[in-house]
C-alpha positions in Angstrom: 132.6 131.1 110.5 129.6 132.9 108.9 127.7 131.8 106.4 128.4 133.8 103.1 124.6 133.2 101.9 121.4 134.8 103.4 119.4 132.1 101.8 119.5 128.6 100.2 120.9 128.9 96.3 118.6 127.8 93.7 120.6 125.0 91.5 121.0 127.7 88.6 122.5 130.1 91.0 125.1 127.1 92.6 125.8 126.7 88.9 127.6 129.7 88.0 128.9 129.9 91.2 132.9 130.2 90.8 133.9 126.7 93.1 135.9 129.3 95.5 133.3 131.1 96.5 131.1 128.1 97.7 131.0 126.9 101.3 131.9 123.7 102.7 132.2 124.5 106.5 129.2 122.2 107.1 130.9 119.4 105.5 133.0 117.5 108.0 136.8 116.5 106.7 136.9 112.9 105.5 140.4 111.5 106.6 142.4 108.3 105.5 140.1 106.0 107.3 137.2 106.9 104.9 139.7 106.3 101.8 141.3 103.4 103.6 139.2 100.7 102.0 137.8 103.0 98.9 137.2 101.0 95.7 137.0 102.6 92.2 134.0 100.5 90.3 133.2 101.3 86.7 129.7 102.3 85.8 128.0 99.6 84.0 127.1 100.0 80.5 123.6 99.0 79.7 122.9 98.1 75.8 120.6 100.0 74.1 117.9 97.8 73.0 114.5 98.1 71.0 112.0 96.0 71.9 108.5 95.6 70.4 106.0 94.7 73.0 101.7 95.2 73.0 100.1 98.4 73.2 98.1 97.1 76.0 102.2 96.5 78.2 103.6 99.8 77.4 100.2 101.9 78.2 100.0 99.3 81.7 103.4 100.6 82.6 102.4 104.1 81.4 99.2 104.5 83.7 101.6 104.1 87.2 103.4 106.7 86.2 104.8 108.1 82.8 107.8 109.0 84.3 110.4 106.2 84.5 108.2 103.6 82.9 111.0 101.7 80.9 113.0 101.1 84.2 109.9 99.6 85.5 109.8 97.1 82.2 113.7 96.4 82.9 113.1 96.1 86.7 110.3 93.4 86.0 112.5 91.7 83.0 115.6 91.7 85.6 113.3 90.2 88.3 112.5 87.4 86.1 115.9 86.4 85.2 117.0 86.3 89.1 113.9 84.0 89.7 115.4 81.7 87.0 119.1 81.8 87.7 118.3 80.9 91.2 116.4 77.3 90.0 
């Protein structure tokens, strides 16, 4: 089967791309053995929370990389809650 596209599609072009026109031949068929053992999980909700810490923690986290710096914090915070459920 031939490709209908001459090149890859940007994201915005995928996006108004009627679902019927878009081409899945280079996606193998998934039968009942990869739904055999399937397993719907909720997401989990995380609480919003506020949380005043020092200048000096939020511009730490900051200077690795703007981007993504409160998951940092909450990956740090979750790290130190393992380390005391486990004693």
């Amino acid at each position: 089967m031939k490709k209908p596209y001459t090149r890859p599609l940007t994201t915005e072009e995928l996006a108004v791309l009627p679902d019927s026109e878009i081409d899945y031949s280079d996606i193998p068929a998934l039968g009942e053995w990869f739904w055999k053992d399937a397993k719907v999980t909720p997401p989990r909700i995380k609480p919003n929370v506020s949380l005043r810490v020092s200048e000096e923690v939020v511009e730490f986290f900051k200077s690795e990389n703007p981007k993504g710096y409160t998951g940092r914090m909450a990956a740090v915070l979750t790290a130190y809650v393992v380390a005391h459920q486990e004693k």
